[in-house]
C-alpha positions as CSV (number, residue, x, y, z in Angstrom):
1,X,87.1,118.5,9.8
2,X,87.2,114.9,9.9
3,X,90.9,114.8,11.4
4,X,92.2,116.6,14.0
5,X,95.2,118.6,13.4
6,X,98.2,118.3,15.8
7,X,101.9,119.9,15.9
8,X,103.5,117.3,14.1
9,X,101.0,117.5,11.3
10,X,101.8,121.3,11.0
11,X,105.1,120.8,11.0
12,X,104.3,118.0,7.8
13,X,102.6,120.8,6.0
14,X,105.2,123.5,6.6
15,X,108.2,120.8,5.0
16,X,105.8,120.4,2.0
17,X,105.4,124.0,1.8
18,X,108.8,124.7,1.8
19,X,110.3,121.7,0.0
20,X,107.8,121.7,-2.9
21,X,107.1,117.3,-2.9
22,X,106.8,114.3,-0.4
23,X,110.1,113.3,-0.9
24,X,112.3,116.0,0.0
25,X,109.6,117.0,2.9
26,X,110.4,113.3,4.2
27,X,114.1,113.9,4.1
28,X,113.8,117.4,5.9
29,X,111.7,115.4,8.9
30,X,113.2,112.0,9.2
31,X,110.2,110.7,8.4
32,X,109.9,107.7,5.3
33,X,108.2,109.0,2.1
34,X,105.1,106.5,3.3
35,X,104.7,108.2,6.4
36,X,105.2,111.6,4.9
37,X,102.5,110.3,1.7
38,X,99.9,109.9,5.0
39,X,100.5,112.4,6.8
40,X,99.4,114.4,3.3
41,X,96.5,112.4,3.0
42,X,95.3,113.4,6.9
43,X,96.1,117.2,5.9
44,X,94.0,117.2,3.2
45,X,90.7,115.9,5.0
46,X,91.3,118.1,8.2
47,X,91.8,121.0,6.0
48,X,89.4,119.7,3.5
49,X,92.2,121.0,0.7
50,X,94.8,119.5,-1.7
51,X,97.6,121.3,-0.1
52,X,99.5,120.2,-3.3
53,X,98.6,119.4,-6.7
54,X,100.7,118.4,-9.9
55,X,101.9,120.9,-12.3
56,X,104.1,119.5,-14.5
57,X,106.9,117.4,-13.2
58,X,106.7,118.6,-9.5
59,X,103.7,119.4,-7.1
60,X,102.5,123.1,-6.7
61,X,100.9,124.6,-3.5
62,X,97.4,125.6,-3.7
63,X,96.2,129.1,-3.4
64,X,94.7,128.1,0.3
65,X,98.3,126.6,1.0
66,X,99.6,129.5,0.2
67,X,97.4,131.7,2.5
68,X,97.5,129.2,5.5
69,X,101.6,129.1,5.2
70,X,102.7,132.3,6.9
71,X,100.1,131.3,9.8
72,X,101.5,127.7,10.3
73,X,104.9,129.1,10.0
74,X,104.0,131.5,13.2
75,X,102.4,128.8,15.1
76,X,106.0,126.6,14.8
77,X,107.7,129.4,15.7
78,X,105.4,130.1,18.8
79,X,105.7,126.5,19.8
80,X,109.8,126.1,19.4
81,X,110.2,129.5,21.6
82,X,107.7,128.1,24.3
83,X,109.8,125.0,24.7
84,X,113.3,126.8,24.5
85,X,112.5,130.1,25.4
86,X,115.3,129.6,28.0
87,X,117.6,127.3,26.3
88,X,121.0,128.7,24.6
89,X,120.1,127.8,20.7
90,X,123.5,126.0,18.9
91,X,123.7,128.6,16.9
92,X,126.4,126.7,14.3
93,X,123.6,124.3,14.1
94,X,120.8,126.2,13.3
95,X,118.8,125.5,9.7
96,X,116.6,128.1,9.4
97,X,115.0,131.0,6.7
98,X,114.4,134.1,8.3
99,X,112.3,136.9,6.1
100,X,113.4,140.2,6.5
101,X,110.9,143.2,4.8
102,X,113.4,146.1,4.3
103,X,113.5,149.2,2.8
104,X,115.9,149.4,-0.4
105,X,118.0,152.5,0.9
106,X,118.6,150.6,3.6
107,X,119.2,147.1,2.1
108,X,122.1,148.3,-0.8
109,X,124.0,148.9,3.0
110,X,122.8,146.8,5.6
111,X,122.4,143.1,3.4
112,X,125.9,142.4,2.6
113,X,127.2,143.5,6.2
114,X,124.4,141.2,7.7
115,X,125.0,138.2,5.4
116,X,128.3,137.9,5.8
117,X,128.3,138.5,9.9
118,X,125.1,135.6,9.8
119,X,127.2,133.4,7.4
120,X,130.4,133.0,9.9
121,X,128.5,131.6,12.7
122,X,125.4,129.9,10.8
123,X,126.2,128.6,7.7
124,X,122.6,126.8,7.3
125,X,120.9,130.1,8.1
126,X,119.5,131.6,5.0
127,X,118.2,135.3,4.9
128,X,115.1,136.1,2.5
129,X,115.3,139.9,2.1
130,X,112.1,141.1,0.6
131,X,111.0,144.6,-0.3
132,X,108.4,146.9,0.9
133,X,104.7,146.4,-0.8
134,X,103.1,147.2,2.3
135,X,104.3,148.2,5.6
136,X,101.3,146.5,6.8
137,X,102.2,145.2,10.6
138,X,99.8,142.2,9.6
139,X,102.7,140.2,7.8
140,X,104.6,140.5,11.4
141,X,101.7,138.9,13.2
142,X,100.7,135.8,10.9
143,X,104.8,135.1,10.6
144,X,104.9,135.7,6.7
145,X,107.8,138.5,7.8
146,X,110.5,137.4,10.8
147,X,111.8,141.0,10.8
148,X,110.6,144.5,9.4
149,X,113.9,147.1,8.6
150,X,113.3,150.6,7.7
151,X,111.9,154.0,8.7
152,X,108.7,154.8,10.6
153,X,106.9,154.6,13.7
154,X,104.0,151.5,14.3
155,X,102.0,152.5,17.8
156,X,101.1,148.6,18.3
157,X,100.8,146.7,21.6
158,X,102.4,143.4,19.7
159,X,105.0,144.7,18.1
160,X,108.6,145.5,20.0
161,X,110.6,148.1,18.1
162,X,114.7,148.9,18.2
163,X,116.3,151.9,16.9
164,X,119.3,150.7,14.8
165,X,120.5,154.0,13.7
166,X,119.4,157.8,12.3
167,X,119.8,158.6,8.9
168,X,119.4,161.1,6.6
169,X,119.1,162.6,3.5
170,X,121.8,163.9,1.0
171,X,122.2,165.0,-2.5
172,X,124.2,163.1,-5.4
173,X,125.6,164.4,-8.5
174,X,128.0,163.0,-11.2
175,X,131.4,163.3,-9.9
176,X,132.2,165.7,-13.2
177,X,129.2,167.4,-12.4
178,X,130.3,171.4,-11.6
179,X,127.4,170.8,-9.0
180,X,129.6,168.5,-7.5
181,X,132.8,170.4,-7.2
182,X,130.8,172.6,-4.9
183,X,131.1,171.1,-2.0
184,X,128.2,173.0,-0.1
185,X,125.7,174.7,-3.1
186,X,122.9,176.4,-2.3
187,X,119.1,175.9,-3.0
188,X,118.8,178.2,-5.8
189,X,122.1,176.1,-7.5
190,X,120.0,173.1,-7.1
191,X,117.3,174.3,-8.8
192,X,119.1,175.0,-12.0
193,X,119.3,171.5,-12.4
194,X,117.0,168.9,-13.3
195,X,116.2,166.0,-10.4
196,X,115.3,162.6,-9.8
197,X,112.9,161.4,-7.2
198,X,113.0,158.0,-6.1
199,X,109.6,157.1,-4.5
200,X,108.3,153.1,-4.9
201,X,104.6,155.7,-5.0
202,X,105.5,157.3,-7.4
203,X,105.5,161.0,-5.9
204,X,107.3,163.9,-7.0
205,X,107.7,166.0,-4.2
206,X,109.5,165.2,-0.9
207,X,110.3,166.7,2.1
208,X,113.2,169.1,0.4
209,X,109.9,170.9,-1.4
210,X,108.9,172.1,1.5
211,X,112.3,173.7,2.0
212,X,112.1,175.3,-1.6
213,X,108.4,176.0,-1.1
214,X,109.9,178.0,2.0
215,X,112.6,179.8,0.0
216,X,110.0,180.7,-2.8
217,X,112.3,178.0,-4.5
218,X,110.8,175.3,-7.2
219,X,113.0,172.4,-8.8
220,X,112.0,170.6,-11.7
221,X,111.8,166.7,-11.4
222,X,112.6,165.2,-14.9
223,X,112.1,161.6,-13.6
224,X,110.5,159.4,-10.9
225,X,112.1,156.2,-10.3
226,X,111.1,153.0,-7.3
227,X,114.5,152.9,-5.7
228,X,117.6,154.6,-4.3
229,X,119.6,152.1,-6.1
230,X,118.0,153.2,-9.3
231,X,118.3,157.1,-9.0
232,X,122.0,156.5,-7.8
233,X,122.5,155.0,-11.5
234,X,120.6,157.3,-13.4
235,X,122.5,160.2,-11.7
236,X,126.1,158.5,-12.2
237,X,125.1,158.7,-16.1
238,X,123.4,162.0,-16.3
239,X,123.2,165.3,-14.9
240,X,120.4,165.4,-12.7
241,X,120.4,165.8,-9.4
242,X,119.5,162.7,-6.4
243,X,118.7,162.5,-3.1
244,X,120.0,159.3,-1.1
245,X,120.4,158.0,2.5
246,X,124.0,159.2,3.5
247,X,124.9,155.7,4.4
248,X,124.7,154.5,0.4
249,X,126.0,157.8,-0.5
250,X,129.3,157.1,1.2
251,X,129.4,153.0,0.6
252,X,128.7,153.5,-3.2
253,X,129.4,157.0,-4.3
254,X,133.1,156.3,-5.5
255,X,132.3,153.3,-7.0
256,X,129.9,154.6,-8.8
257,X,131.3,158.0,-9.9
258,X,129.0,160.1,-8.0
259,X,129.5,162.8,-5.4
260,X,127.6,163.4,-2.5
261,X,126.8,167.0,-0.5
262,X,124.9,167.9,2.4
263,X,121.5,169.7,1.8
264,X,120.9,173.2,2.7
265,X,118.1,172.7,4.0
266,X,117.2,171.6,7.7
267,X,115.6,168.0,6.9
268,X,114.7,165.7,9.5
269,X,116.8,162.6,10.3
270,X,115.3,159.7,9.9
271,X,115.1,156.8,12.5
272,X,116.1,153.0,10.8
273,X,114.2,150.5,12.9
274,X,113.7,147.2,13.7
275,X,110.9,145.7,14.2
276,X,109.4,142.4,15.3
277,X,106.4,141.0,17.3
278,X,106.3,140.5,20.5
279,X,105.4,136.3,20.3
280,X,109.4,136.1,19.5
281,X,110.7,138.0,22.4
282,X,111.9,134.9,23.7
283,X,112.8,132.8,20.5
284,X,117.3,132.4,21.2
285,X,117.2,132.3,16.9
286,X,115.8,135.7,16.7
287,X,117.6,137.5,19.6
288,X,120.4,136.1,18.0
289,X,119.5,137.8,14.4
290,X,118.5,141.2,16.2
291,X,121.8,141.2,18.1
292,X,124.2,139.8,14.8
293,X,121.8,142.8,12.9
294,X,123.1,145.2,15.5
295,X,126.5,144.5,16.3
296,X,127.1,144.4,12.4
297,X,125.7,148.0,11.8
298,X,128.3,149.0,14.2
């Protein structure tokens, strides 16, 4: 590397990153579109890459941009919470994207409730749900992912964990359903009908087979589909039978025309947590977003 790469260059690449072209990067940093046009040029020789290249009317990040992003975006972050790590943040001031991985059954009940709580107080704060590909702790550590929301334990050193609530599972049915005027049926009356997993793997079977298996009981799953969100609709205009956290049972069954029933089975509840690594501890932005997170699930 020819040039040596310093904060304020990072922060250069991470505007262009997120902005998409010179010019709006330049507005983001203050900086004149010269400056900015310079500061592109000293990128590209210390990282011996375009960064960004034309494609059609606007400029497109490279594949290596791409990569290097989430790692840049972690450094900043690092950086900002080592100078204000014991500063109050103004939080009505605050422009910032956080990324939040979350699981969908979780999401349909949790976004809007966080959104709106974030919104109040920090109008220039945007929230980037995305959904689970991998729960890979990896995307915590290089900062492509602020926040992880769902369910299951991670055993690492780095990463600090919070339990936002316990969950579990229920069945659905369409309200008209005769499955559904019994408020409380029984393992063999859920058998007689057909289900609908909902499994992003694509599996069939779930921890309500082992019930069955248990019983000497089989159901018969018609369909498989990603989501909670999904099976919730299919079962609204069918008659199979769902299973669904309670939580979008409750928030969505009405609307929906579905009715919900507890299982007769003893399934284990399911911990929702939140989890984050340990370099933003001390970042006032992020405790602020755990605590809003928390405070609005209650």
């Amino acid at each position: 590397m020819s040039e040596r790469l310093d904060l304020n260059l990072l922060r250069v690449f991470d505007a262009l990153l997120q902005e998409g072209s010179v010019t709006a990067a330049s507005e983001r940093l203050h900086l004149s579109i010269p400056a900015t046009s310079r500061a592109l040029g000293r990128l590209r020789r210390a990282m011996d890459d375009p960064i960004l290249v034309r494609a059609g009317r606007g400029m497109a990040p490279t594949p290596f941009a791409l990569r290097t992003a989430p790692r840049v975006r972690s450094l900043l972050d690092e950086a900002s919470a080592l100078i204000s790590g014991d500063r109050e943040v103004p939080i009505a001031e605050l422009e910032r994207t956080f990324t939040i991985r979350i699981n969908d059954g979780v999401a349909a009940t949790l976004a809007a409730a966080v959104v709106d709580a974030t919104s109040a107080v920090a109008p220039g704060v945007i929230l980037r749900f995305v959904g689970e590909g991998s729960e890979s702790v990896e995307a915590l550590r290089d900062g492509s992912v602020d926040l992880d929301i769902g369910v299951g334990d991670v055993a690492a050193p780095d990463i600090r964990a919070a339990v936002l609530y316990r969950e579990r599972l229920v069945g659905i049915v369409r309200a008209d359903s005769p499955l559904g005027r019994n408020r409380r049926p029984t393992l063999a009356q859920l058998c007689r009908h057909p289900h609908v997993s909902a499994s992003r793997r694509g599996r069939t079977r779930g921890p309500l087979d082992d019930a069955l298996d248990a019983a000497g009981l089989r159901r018969h799953v018609a369909a498989v589909v990603p989501t909670f969100a999904v099976a919730s609709l299919l079962v609204s205009s069918s008659g199979y039978v769902g299973l669904v956290p309670q939580r979008l049972a409750e928030q969505y069954g009405r609307a929906l025309g579905i009715r919900w029933f507890p299982l007769p089975a003893d399934l284990p509840e399911l911990d929702v947590r939140l989890l984050w690594h340990a370099r933003l501890d001390s970042d006032p932005a992020q405790r602020w977003l755990r605590e809003t997170i928390r405070t609005a699930l209650k």
